[in-house]
OpenMM code with the backbone's topology and positions (N, CA, C; nanometers):
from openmm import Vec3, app, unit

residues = "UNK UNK UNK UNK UNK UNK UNK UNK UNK UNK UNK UNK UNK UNK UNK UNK UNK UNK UNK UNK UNK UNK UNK UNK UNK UNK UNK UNK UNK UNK UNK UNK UNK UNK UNK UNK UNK UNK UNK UNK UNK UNK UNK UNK UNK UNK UNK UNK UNK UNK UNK UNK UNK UNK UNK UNK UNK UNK UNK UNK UNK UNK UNK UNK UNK UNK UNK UNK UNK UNK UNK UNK UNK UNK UNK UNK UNK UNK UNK UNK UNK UNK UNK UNK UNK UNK UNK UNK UNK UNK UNK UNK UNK UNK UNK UNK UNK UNK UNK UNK UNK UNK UNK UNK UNK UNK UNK UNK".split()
positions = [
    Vec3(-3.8442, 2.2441, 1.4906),
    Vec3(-3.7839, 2.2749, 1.6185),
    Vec3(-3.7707, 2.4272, 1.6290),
    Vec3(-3.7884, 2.4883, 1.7464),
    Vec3(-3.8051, 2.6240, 1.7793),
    Vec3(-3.6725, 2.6582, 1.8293),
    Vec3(-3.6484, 2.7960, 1.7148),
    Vec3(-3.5283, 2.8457, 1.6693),
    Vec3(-3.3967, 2.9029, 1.8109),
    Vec3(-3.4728, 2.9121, 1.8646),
    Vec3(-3.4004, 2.9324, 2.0253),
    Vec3(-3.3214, 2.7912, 2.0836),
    Vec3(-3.4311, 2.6435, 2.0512),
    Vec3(-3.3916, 2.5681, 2.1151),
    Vec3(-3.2410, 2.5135, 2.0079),
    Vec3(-3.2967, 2.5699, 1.8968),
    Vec3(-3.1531, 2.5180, 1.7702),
    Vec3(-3.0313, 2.5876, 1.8477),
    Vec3(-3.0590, 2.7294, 1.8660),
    Vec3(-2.9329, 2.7957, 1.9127),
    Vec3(-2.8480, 2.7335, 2.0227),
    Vec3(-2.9191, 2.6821, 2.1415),
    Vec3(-2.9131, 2.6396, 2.2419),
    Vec3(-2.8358, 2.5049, 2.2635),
    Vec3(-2.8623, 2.4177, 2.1518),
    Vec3(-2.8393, 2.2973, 2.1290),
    Vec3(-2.6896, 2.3392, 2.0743),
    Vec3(-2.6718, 2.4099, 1.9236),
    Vec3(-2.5478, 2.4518, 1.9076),
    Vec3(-2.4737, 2.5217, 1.9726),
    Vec3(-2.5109, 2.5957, 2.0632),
    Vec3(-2.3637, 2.6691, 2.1651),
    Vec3(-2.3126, 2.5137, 2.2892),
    Vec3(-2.4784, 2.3870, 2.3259),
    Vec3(-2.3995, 2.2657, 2.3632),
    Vec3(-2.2970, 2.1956, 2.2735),
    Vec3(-2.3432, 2.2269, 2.1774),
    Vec3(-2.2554, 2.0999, 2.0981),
    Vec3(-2.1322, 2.1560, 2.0425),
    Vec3(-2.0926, 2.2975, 2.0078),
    Vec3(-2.0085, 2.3917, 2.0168),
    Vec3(-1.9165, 2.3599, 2.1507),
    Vec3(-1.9442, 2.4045, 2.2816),
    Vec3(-1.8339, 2.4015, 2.4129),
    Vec3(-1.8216, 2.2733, 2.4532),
    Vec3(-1.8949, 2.1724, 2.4270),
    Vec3(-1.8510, 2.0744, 2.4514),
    Vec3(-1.7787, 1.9878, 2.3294),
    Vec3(-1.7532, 2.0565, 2.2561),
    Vec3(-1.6624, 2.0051, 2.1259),
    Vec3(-1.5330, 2.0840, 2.2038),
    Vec3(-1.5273, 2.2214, 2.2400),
    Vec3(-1.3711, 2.2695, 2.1998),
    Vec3(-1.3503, 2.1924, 2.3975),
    Vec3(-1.4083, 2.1357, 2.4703),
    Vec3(-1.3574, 2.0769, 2.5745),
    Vec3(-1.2798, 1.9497, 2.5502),
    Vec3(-1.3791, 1.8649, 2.4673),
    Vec3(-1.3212, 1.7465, 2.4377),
    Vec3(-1.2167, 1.7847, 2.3657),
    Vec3(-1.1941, 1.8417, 2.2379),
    Vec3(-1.0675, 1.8820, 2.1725),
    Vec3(-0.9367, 1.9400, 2.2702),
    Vec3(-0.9779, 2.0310, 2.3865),
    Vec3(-0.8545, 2.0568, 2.4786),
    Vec3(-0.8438, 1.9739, 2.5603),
    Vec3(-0.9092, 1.8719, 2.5760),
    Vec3(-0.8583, 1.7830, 2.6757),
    Vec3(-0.8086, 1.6516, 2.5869),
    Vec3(-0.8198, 1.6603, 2.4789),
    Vec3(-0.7293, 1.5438, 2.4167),
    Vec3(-0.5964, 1.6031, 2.3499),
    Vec3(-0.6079, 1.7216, 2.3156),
    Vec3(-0.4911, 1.8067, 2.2662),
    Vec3(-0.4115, 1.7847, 2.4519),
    Vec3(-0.4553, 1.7815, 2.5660),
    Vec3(-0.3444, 1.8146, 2.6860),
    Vec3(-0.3122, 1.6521, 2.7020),
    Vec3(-0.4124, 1.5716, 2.6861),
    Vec3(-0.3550, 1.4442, 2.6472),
    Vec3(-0.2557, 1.4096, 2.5948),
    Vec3(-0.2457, 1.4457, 2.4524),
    Vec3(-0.1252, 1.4522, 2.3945),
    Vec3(-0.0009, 1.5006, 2.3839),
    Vec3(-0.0397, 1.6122, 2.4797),
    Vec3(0.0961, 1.7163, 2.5107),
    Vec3(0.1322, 1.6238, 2.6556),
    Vec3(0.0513, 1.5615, 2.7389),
    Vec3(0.1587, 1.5021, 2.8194),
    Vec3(0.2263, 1.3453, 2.7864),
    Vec3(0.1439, 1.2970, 2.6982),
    Vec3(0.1849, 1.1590, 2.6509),
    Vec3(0.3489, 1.1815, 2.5313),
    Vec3(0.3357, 1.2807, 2.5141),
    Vec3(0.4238, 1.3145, 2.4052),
    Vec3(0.5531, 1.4250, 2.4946),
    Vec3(0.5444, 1.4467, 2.6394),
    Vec3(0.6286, 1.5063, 2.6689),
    Vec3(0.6304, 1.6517, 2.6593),
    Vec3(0.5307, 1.7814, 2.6144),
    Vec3(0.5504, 1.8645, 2.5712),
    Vec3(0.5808, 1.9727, 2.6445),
    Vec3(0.6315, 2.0326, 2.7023),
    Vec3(0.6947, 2.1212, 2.7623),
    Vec3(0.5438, 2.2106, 2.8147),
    Vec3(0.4516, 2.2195, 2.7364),
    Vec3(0.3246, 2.2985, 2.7995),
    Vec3(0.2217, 2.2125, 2.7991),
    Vec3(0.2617, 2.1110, 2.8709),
    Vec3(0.1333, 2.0046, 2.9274),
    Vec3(0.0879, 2.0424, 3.0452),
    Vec3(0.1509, 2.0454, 3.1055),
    Vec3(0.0759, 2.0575, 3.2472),
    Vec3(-0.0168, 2.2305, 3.2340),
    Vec3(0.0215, 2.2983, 3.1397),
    Vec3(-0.0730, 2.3697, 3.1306),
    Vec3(-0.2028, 2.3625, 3.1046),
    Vec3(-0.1609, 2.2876, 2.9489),
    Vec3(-0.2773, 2.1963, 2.8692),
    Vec3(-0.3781, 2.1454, 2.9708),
    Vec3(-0.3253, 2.0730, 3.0643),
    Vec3(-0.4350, 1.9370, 3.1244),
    Vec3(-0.4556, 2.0775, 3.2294),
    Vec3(-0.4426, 2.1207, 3.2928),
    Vec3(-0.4977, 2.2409, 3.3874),
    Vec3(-0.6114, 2.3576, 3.3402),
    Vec3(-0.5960, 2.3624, 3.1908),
    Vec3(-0.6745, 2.4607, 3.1394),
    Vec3(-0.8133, 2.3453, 3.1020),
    Vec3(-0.7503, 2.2240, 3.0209),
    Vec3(-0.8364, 2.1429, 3.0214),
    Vec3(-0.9873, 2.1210, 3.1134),
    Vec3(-0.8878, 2.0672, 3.2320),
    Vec3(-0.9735, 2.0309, 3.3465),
    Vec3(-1.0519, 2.1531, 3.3404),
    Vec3(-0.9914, 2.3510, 3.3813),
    Vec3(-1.1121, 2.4182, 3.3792),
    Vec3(-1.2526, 2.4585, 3.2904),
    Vec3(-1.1487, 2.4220, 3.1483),
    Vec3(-1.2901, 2.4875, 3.0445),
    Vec3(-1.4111, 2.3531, 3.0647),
    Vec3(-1.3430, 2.2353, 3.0870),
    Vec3(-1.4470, 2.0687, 3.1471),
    Vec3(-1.5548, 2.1178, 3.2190),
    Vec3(-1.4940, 2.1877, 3.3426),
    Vec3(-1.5774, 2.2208, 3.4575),
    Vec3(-1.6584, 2.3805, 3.4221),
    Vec3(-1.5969, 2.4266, 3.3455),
    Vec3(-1.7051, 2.5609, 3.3517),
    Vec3(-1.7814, 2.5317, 3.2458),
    Vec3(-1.7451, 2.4453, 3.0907),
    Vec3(-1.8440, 2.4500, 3.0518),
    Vec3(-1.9661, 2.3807, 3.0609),
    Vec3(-1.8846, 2.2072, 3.1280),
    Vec3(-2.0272, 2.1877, 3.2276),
    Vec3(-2.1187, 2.2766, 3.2771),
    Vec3(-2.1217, 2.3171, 3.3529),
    Vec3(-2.1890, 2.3905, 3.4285),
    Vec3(-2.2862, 2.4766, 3.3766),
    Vec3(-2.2154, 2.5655, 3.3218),
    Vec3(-2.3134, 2.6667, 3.1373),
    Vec3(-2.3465, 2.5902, 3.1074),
    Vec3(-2.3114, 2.5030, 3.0255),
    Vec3(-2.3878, 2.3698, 2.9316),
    Vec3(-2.5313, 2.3281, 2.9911),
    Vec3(-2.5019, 2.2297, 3.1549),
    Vec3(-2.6061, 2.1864, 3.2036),
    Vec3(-2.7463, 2.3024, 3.2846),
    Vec3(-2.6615, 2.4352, 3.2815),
    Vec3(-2.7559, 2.5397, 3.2747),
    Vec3(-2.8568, 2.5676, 3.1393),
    Vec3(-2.8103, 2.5494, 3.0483),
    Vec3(-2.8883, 2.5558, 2.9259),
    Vec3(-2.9469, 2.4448, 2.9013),
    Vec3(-2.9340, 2.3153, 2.9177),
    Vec3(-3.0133, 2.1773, 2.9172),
    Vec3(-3.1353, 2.2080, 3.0104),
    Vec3(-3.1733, 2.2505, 3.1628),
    Vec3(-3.2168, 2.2975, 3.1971),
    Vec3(-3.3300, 2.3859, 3.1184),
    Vec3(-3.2952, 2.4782, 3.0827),
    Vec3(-3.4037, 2.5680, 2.9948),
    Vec3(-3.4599, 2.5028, 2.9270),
    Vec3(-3.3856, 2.4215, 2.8430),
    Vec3(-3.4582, 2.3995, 2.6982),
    Vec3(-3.5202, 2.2987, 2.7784),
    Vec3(-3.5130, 2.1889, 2.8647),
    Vec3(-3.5805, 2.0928, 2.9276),
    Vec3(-3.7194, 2.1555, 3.0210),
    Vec3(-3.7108, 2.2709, 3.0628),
    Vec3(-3.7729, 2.3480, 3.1341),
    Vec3(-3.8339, 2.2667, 3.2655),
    Vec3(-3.9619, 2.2859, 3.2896),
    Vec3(-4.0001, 2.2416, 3.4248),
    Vec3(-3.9899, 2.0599, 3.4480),
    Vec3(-4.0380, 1.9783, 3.3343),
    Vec3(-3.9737, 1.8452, 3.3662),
    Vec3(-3.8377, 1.8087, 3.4096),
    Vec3(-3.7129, 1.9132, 3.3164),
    Vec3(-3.6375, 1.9056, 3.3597),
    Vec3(-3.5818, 1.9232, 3.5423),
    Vec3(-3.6716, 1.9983, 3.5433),
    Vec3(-3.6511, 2.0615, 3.7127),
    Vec3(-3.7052, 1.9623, 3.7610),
    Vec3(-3.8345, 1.8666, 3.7531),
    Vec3(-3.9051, 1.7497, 3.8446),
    Vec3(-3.8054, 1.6086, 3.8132),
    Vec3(-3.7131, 1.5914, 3.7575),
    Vec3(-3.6554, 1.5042, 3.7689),
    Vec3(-3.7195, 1.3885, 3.6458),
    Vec3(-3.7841, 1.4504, 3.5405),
    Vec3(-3.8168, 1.3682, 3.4504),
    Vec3(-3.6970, 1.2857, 3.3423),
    Vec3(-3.5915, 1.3456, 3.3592),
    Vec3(-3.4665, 1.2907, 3.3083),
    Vec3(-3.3654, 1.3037, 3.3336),
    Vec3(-3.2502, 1.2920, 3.2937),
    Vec3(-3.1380, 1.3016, 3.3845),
    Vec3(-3.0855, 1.4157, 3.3774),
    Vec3(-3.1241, 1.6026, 3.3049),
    Vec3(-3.0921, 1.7032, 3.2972),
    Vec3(-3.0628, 1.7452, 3.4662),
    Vec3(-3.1373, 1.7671, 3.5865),
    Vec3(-3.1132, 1.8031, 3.6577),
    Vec3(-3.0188, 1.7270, 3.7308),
    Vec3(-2.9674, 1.5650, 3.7857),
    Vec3(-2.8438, 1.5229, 3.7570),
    Vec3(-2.7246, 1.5823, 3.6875),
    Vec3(-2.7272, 1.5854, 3.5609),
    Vec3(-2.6119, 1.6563, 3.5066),
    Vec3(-2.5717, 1.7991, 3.5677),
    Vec3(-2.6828, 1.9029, 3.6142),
    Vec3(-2.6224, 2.0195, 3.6431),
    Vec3(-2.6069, 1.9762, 3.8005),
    Vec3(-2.6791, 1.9049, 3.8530),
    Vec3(-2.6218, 1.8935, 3.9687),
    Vec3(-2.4643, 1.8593, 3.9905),
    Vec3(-2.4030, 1.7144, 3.9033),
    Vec3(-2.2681, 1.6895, 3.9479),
    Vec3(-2.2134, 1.7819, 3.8378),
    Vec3(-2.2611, 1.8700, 3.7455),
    Vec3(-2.1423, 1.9925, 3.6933),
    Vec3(-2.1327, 2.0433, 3.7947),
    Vec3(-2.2262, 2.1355, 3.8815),
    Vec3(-2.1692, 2.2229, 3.9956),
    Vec3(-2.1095, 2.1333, 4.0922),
    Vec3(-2.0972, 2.0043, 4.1051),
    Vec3(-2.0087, 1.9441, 4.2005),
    Vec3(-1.8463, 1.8999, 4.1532),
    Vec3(-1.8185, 1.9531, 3.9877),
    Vec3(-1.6998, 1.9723, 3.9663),
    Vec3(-1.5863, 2.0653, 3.9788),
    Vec3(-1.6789, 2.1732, 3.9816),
    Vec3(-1.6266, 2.2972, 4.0063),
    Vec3(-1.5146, 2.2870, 4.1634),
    Vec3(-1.5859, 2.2330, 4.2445),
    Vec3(-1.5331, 2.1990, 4.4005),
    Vec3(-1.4671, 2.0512, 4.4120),
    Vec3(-1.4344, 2.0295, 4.3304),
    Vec3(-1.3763, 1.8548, 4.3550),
    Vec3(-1.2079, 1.8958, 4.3527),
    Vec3(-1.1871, 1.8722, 4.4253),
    Vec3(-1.0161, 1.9095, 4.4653),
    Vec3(-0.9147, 1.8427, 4.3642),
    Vec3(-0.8694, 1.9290, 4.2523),
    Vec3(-0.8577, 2.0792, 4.3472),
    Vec3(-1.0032, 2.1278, 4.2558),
    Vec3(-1.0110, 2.2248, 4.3332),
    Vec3(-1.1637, 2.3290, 4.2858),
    Vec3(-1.0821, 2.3988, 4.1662),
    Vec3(-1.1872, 2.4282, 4.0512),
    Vec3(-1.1479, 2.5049, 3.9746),
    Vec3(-1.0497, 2.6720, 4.0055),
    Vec3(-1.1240, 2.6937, 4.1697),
    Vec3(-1.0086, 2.8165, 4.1311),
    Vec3(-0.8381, 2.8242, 4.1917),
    Vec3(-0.8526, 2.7051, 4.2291),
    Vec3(-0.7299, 2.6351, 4.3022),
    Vec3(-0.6451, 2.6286, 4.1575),
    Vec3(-0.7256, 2.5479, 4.0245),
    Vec3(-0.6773, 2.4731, 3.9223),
    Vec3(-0.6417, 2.6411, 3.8181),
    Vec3(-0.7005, 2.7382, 3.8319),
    Vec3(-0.6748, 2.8787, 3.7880),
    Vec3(-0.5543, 2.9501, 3.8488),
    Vec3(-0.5362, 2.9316, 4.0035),
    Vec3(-0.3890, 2.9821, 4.0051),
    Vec3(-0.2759, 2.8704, 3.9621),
    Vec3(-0.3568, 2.7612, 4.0006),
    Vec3(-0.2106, 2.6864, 3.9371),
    Vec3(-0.1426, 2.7117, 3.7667),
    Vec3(-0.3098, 2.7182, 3.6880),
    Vec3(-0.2295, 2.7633, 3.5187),
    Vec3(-0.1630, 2.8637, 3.5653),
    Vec3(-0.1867, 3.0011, 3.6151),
    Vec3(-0.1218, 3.1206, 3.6192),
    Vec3(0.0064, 3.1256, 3.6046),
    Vec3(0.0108, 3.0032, 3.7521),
    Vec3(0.1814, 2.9890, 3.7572),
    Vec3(0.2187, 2.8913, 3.6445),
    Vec3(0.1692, 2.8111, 3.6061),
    Vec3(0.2308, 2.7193, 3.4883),
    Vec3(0.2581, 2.8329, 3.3655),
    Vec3(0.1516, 2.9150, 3.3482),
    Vec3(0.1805, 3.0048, 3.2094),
    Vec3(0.3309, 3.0965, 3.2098),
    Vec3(0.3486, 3.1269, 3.3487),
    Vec3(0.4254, 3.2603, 3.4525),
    Vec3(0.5303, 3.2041, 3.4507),
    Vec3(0.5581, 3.0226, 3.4342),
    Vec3(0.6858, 3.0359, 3.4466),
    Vec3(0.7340, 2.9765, 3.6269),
    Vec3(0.6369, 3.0106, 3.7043),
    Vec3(0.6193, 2.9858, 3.8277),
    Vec3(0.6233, 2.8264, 3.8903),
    Vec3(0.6543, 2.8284, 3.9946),
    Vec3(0.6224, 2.7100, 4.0588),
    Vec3(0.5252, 2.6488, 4.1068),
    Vec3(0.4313, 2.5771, 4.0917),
    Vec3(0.3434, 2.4905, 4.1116),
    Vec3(0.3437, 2.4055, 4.2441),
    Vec3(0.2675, 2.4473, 4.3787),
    Vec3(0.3580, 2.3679, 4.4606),
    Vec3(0.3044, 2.2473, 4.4465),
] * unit.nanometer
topology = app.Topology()
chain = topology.addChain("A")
for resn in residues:
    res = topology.addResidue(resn, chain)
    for name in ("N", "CA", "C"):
        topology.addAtom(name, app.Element.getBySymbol(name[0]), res)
């Protein structure tokens, strides 16, 4: 396997490890009551949605032009990553809300 596509594969399997890990770590901080859950599941949800997005950008490459003709389900995946980003609330809706969760702030 060509040493680019190794890299490529490990920075997927890398961000989509520390997503799943923060979104079961905010799991647990709200099942357990923790005073910085609602942060947890807010930061969660964003690193989900951005690293989708990077992620299914790099599936893309390494898939290259089949990927683009619809030979598998790579162009699907980046399609509904960029349709997470905007699913209400949109990620940058879900960025001021941590702000205020980190701040201390109110959340309306």
């Amino acid at each position: 396997m060509l040493e680019t596509v190794q890299i490529h594969l490990a920075k997927i399997y890398a961000n989509t490890n520390a997503a799943v890990c923060a979104t079961r770590d905010a799991a647990r901080a709200a099942t357990e009551g923790d005073a910085d859950a609602l942060a947890k599941l807010l930061a969660a949800r964003i690193l989900a949605s951005e690293n989708a997005i990077a992620l299914a950008q790099i599936g893309m490459r390494i898939g290259g032009g089949k990927a683009y003709n619809k030979m598998g389900p790579m162009e699907r995946y980046l399609r509904d990553a960029l349709a997470s980003q905007v699913m209400a609330p949109s990620v940058d809706v879900l960025n001021i809300w941590l702000g205020k969760a980190i701040t201390g702030q109110q959340i309306p």
